[in-house]
Structures are given as structure tokens and as C-alpha cells.
Residue, then its C-alpha position, 0 to 999 in steps of 0.5 A: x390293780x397295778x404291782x410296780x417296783x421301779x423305784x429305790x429298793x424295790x423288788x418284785x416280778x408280777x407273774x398274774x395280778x389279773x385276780x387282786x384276790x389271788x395274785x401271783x408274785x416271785x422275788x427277784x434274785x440280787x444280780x449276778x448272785x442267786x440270793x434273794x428274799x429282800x421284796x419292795x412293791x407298791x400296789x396301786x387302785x386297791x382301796x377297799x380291795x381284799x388281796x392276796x398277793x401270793x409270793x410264789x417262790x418264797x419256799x426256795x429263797x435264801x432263807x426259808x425258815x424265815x418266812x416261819x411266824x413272818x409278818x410283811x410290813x405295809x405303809x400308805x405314806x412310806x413313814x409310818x410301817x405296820x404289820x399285816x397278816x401273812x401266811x407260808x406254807x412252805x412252798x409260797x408266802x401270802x400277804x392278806x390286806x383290805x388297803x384304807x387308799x387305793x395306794x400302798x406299799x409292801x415290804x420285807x422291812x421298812x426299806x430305808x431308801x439312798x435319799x434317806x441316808x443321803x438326808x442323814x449324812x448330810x445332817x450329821x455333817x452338820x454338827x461341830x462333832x462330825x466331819x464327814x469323808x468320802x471314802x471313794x466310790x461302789x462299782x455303780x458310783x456311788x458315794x462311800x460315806x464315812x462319819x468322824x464323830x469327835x476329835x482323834x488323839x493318841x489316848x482316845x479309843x477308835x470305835x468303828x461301827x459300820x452297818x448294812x453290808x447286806x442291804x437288804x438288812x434295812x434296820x441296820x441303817x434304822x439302828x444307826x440313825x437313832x446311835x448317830x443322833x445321840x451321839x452328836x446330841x451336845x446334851x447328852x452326858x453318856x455321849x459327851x463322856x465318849x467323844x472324851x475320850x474316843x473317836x467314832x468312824x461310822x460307816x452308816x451304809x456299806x453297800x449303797x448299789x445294793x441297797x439302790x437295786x434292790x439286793x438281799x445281800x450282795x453288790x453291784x458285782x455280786x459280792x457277799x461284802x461280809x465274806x470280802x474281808x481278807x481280800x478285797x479288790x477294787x473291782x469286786x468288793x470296793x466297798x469293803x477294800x475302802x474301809x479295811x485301808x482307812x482301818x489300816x490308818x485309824x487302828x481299831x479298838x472296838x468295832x460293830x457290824x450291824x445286821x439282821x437275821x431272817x430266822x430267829x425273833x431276838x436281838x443279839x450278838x455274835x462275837x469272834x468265836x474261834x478266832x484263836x489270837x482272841x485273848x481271855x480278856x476280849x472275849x470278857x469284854x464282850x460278856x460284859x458289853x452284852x451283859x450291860x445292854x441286855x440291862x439297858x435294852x429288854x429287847x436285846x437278850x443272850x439266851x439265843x444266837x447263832x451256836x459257838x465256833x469251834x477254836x479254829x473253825x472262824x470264817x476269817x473272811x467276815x468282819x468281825x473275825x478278821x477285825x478280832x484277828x487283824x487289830x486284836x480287839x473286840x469285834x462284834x456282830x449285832x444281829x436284829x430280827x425281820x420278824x419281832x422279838x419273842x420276849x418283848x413283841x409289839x403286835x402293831x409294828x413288830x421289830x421297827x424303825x422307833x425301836x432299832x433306833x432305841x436299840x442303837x442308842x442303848x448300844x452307847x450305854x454299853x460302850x460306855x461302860x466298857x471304854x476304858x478297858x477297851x486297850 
């Protein structure tokens, strides 16, 4: 058996593989940072091979609670991403698997790899809705893309959705390709009537050296670009000191930061709790975007989430709070699961890319319903 992770995305440091049946593994911290918990690896000579790929440091990663009730996700072809057994306790994760080929990859999520978004940037582009611009570039060179869907008028909304600012949060991208595809599809009603009457700037991935290197959830520098908001720089955060400016330009009238959770097995939303400018009528628009997608999409829910933030106690530094604050509009963070979700779980896939997409087309149903009382 042979354990590599030199690829896009990948992660993962061989301790002893010597024994395919109770190999050792660890997780690699994201650089100049100690977070860590995003694995990628690909196991080769492993056909009818019982393994045990033990991850021995999984009991101190980032976020130990959730490995609880985890499952890792495989592919022989890098397309199709299945659930196999996995097991913690507490102290390391082990994945158990008998591979079909001798080839096959380990994720902690379906990765969504740089040439992929590449793929999808270069297809929206094409659409007579889209323009594309190059925001400038990360700390490793690479492009900052962003999207305009629609044309901008004075009267029309300004809806930003941005995704993925800790890469390893590989669905956020996942969801934004099901969202971009009906937003430019010219059949679509739901999408004619937004692109009526607002314009989209969407950044499908916020932290590409991250997602390239493998990360969990910072850049190139280190940074945690969802705690960068109220003072990015050139030199630490590019990333996010590229997006607040062209926000400067556009105004903001709604905006969605798409991630995932590690711990908890559900799709919700965080809004700005404890932002203390946030008017009485914001935080009712988020009750009723949260209220229409719940009905557009079982598999979101508003039972659970993160507990609400006193008046006050809002970490100005995330984006969802300082956009609330800066531009006084409704600003929310959409949380998705690395696991499945509890109420509607699907015992072959779990939480997948086909159901983050759906999820992402769902989000325009609620949108709609709330454009217009958007200023």
C-alpha cells in the first residue's frame, strides 16, 4: 500500500502504513496556523485490501466533537463521493474499507479542487448575465475571481454571496455551483425575476492558496479570513481587503457567507446577533428568509444552530456582523454539515455535493420572496 497527498487539496502525513490492516495517519496543521482537521489522500495497491487507516491525532484537531457520529467520504473517480465506516474514540478517527480498485481517495468532504472552480468560472463567464472580474490576486498569486450576474441599476438590489473563506468548507463551493447554474439558466422564472430587479456579485471561492494547500481554515499567511473583516491588509488578508473595497463601491443590500460546520448535523443560518445598529425590521427579514427556505428546502431547519449573541457581544471582525453594521443590511451566515443531516439523512452520500447544490438553488426561492423589502 502506498498513502500520497501531493495533489490539490491534499493533506495528510504517513506515520506507518507498513500494516494496511492498522495504518497510522496524522492530519496536517494549515500553515503558519495551529488549526487542522481538513484530510485528503489517495491510497494506491489496495484492491480487495481490508484497511484500517487509523488518523491519530484526530482527538486534538480543531474541533473534536466533530468526528462524533462522522463518516469519511471516498471515490474511486473523484466524481461520485460515498460514505464509508468510520469510527473515533476520542483520542484517534479510523476509517474501515475493503476498496473495489486498487486506487482510491479519502476525504474529509468532497474536495472541490482549484481546477474545478476554474471550470466553473470559466463557464459562468460565458453566459450574456455574467461578467467576470479579477479582483486581484492571494499571497500565492493566485486569481481572485468575482462574478456579476445581471446588470446594475440605482433601483436594483445588491446581493452578495460569497463562499468558502475557510477552505476546507468544500461544500460552500459545492452549494454555490448548484445557485450560479440557476441563476444564469434563462428558463428559469425565479431567476429572470431577480436579475430584474438586482444584481449579484458572487465570489465562489474567498481563500483559493488555502483551498490549493490543503487548509482547514486559513490562507497563505495564516489568516483566519472570517476574523479579517474590520482590518484587512494587503499583506496578511488580500483576500478579504479586496472584497470589503469592491463592497465599498457596490453598497450591499443583502449578503450570504456560505460555510460548513464540523459538529452539528443540520443546515441553518447564523445572522448578526448582537450587532446593536441592526434594526427590528433586518432581523424580520431574516425570520422570514429562514422561514421560506425551511418550506423550499427540508433540509434546512431553524431548531438548531449556533446559541444567540447578546446585544453587544458581536465579533465585529466576522463577516456577517460587520457587513450588518457597515452597510445596515441583512447579513447572514449559511452553515452546512460535514456529516448529514439528522431530519432528512441519506445513508449512501450523507451531506453531498447533489444536495449542496440543491440546497444552493433553494436559497434564490427565499431570496425572492424577500427582494423587494430588501431596502
Amino acid at each position: 500500500m502506498q498513502i500520497t497527498s501531493n495533489f490539490d487539496g491534499g493533506n495528510i502525513l504517513v506515520r506507518d502504513i507498513a500494516d494496511p490492516a492498522n495504518a497510522h495517519l496524522e492530519i496536517r496543521r494549515d500553515n503558519n496556523s495551529d488549526f487542522y482537521q481538513w484530510f485528503y489522500f489517495r491510497a494506491s495497491g489496495v484492491r480487495d485490501t481490508p484497511l484500517a487507516l487509523h488518523i491519530d491525532n484526530a482527538g486534538t484537531s480543531s474541533y473534536p466533537p466533530g468526528w462524533k457520529d462522522y463518516r469519511a467520504v471516498a471515490s474511486y473517480d473523484r466524481e461520485e463521493w460515498f460514505r464509508v465506516p468510520t469510527e473515533y474514540d476520542g483520542k484517534r478517527l479510523t476509517i474501515r474499507h475493503t476498496p473495489e480498485h486498487d486506487s482510491v481517495y479519502y476525504a474529509y468532504f468532497a474536495p472541490y479542487s482549484h481546477e474545478r472552480h476554474q471550470d466553473l468560472v470559466a463557464a459562468c463567464q460565458l453566459s450574456p448575465r455574467c461578467r467576470h472580474e479579477l479582483l486581484g490576486a492571494s499571497l500565492d498569486g493566485r486569481d481572485l475571481d468575482l462574478l456579476v450576474i445581471g446588470e446594475p441599476a440605482p433601483d436594483k438590489r445588491v446581493c452578495w454571496i460569497i463562499a468558502r473563506q475557510h477552505p476546507g468548507e468544500t461544500m460552500a463551493e459545492w452549494l454555490m455551483e448548484g445557485l450560479l447554474a440557476r441563476l444564469l439558466d434563462d428558463e428559469d422564472p425565479v431567476a429572470r425575476q431577480l436579475l430584474a430587479r438586482a444584481v449579484f456579485y458572487c465570489v465562489p471561492n474567498m481563500n483559493p492558496d488555502g483551498s490549493f494547500r490543503g487548509n482547514l481554515r486559513t490562507n497563505a499567511a495564516g489568516a483566519n479570513l472570517n476574523r479579517e473583516w474590520q482590518e484587512p491588509t494587503r499583506e496578511r488578508s488580500p483576500e478579504v481587503f479586496h472584497v470589503r473595497r469592491r463592497m465599498e463601491s457596490t453598497g450591499v443590500d443583502f449578503c450570504l457567507d456560505v460555510h460548513g460546520d464540523e459538529a452539528l448535523p443540520y443546515n441553518f443560518i447564523a445572522g448578526p446577533d448582537g450587532v446593536t445598529s441592526v434594526s427590528a425590521r433586518v432581523h424580520g427579514l431574516q425570520d422570514e428568509f429562514e422561514r421560506l427556505l425551511m418550506r423550499t428546502s427540508p433540509d434546512f431547519q431553524t431548531e438548531h444552530g449556533y446559541d444567540a449573541v447578546a446585544p453587544g457581544a458581536a465579533n465585529m471582525t466576522m463577516c456577517t456582523t460587520f457587513i450588518a453594521d457597515r452597510f445596515g443590511c441583512l447579513s447572514m451566515t449559511l452553515e452546512q454539515p460535514f456529516k448529514d443531516t439528522v431530519d432528512s439523512p441519506h445513508e449512501l452520500f450523507g451531506w453531498s455535493p447533489e444536495r449542496c447544490r440543491k440546497l444552493g438553488r433553494a436559497n434564490l426561492d427565499a431570496l425572492f420572496g424577500i427582494l423587494d423589502r430588501l431596502r
